[in-house]
N, C-alpha and C positions, 0 to 999 in steps of 0.2 A: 952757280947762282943760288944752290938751294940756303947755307946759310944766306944768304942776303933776305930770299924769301920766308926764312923761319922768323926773323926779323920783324921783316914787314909785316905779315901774319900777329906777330904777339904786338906789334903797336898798334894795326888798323883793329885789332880785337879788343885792346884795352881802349881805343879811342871810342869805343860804339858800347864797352861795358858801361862806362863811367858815368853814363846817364840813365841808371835805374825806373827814375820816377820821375819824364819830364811835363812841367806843368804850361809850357809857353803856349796856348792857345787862343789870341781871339777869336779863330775861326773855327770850325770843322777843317783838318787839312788832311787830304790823303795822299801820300808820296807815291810814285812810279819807279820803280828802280829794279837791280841785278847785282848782281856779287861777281859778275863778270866784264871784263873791259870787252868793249868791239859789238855793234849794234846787234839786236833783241828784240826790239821792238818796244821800245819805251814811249818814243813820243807817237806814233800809230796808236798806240794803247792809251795814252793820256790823251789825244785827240776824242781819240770812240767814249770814254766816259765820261771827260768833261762837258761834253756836246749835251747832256743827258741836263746841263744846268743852265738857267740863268746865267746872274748876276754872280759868273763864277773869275778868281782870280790865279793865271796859271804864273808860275812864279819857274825861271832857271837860270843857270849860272851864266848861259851865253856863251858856250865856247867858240872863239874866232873872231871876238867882234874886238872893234878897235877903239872901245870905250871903257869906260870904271866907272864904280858905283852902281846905287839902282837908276836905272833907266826906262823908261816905261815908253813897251813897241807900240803896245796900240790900249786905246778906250773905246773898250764897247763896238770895237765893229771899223773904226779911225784908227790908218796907219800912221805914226806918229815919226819915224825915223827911217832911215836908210838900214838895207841888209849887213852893211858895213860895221853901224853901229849897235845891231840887235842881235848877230849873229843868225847863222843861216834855220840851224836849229826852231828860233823865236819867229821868226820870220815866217816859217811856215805853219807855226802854232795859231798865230793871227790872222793870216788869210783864213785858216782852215774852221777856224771858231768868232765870227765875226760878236759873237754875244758875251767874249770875254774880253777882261784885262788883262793884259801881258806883259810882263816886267824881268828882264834883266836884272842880276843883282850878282854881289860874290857873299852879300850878309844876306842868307834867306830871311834869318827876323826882321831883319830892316824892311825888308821888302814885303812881308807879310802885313808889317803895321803901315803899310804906303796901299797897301790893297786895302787894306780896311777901312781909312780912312777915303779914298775912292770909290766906295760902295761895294766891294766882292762881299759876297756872303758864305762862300766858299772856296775853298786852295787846293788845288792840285800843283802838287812840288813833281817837278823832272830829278830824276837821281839824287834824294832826298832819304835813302836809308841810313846813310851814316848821318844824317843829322840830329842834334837832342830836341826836339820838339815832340808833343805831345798829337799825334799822328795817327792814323789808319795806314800803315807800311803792305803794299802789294807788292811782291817781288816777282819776275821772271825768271821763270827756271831753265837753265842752260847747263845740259853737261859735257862741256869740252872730256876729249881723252886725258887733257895733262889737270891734273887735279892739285896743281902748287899752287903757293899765292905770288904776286910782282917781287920780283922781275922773272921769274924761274919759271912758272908760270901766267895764267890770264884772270886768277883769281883778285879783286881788289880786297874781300872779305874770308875768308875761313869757311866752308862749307857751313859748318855747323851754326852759323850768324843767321841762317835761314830759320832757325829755333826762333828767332825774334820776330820774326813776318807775322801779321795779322792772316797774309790770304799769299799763297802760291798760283800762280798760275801755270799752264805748258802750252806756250804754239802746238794747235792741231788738234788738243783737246779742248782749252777753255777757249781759246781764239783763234781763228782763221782772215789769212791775207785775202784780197779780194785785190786784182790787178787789172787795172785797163788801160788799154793801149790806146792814146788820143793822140792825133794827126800821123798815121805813119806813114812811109814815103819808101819808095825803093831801095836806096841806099842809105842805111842808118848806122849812123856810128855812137857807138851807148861812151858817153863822156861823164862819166861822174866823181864824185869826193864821198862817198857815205862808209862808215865804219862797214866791215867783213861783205864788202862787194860782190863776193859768192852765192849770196844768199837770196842773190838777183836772177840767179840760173834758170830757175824753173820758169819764170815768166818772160824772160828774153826770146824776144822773133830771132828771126836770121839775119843777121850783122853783119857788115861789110867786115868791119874790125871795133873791136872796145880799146879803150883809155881809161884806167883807173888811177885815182889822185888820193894820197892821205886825206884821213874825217877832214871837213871844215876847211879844205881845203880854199886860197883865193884863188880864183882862176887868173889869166892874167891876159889880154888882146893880144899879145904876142903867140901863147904855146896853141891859145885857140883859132890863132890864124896857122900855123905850123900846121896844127889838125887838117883841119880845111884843104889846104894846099897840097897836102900827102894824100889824102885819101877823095877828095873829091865824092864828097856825100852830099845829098838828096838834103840829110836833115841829120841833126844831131839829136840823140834819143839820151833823154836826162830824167832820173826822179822830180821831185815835187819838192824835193832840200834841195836840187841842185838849179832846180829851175828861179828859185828865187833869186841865184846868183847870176845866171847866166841869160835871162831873158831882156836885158837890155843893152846885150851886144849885137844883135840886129842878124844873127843866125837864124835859120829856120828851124823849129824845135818839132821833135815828138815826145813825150810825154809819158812816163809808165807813171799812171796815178792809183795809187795805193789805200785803201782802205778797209778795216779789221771789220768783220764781223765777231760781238764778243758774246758768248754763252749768258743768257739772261739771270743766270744765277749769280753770274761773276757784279753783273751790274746792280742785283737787289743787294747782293752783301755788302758791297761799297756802300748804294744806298741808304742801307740800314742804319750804317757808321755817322752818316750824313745826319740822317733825320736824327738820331739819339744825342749827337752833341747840337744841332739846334735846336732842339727841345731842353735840354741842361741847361744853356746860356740863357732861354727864354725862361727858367723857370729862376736860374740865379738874379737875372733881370730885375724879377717881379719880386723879392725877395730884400733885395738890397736897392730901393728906388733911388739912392744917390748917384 
């Protein structure tokens, strides 16, 4: 696989050079993203900052949903669509930030000029580094042992692509998980779909048995009756992504609900970013009254 990944590498690198000096901004937009496939904690981290805004508008691609185009999950606090067509991802963006707008999209721009026009005054993009947009880029830093790029490895980027990031961040230094266990029950069977499911270890009670399912996974009435019927458990213990799928099959749920504590440095330099381009727009504003 490694030529295949020397490949990938020299395109996904010429794809993210080629925009030296991008100007598309009518908002302030701060991206959340990694250089690595398999969860990081992207949307925990884009929950815990955008929470810090109003009139903020979070913008992703939706993977799982069974929709196209921009789509918009919620306004302002109103869920708008089914988990079906928002993807599980959005889904839990909108419950968790009832003071934003949320919108599905596979054209970020599209869907930026659809927030602005809607009232956000601010963007947070979900895996939004490779995009050409004029941005505040946070990245996650994750260092697997295998250090290739797809398919050889689990790099999507080039190491060195992290030269581009405005702000790095590392689980354990800038951010900490914060996990709590609501409804638990004697017998729990952990059923989930979330990228690198391992990383659930430390906060997991004691388990009759786990079921783990590829990211975005659909569950389906049948495998989750099979569950049931083999294991005979109390409650099924699911994240907070899994629970938007799974909470209206009429199971008894427990809960691992998850939330970052993020280092107040990390939030003023976002901030910073924030307040300096609407202060720019405000002054380009007043400058050009047309």
């Amino acid at each position: 696989m490694l030529p295949a990944s020397f490949l990938y590498c020299l395109f996904s690198w010429g794809r993210k050079g080629i925009c030296p000096a991008p100007s598309f901004a009518p908002l302030p937009i701060v991206s959340i993203g990694n250089l690595v496939v398999g969860g990081s904690g992207k949307t925990p981290l884009l929950i815990a900052l955008a929470s810090h805004y109003r009139r903020v508008g979070v913008i992703l691609r939706g993977y799982g949903r069974t929709s196209r185009g921009v789509v918009e999950v919620s306004r302002w606090g109103k869920i708008l669509v089914h988990v079906e067509e928002s993807g599980d991802e959005a889904m839990l963006i909108a419950r968790k930030l009832p003071q934003a707008l949320v919108l599905v999209a596979e054209d970020r721009r599209e869907a930026i000029q659809r927030a602005k026009e809607l009232g956000a005054e601010v963007i947070f993009l979900d895996d939004g580094f490779h995009q050409c947009l004029r941005k505040f880029d946070l990245l996650i830093k994750r260092k697997p042992p295998n250090p290739f790029c797809l398919p050889a490895g689990p790099f999507r980027l080039p190491l060195w692509c992290e030269a581009c990031a405005d702000l790095i961040v590392v689980e354990g230094r800038d951010f900490r998980r914060r996990v709590e266990l609501v409804n638990p029950t004697a017998r729990m069977v952990l059923v989930t779909a979330i990228a690198n499911p391992s990383r659930l270890a430390p906060y997991l009670p004691k388990l009759q048995a786990a079921y783990t399912f590829p990211d975005h996974h659909t569950f389906t009435p049948q495998e989750l009756q099979e569950i049931w019927e083999r294991e005979g458990p109390t409650s099924l213990l699911v994240t907070e992504k899994d629970l938007v799928k799974l909470e209206d099959f009429g199971y008894p749920l427990s809960i691992l609900r998850l939330d970052l504590e993020v280092a107040p440095w990390v939030v003023a330099k976002v901030d910073q970013y924030v307040q300096k381009e609407i202060h720019a727009k405000e002054v380009a504003n007043r400058s050009d009254p047309s």
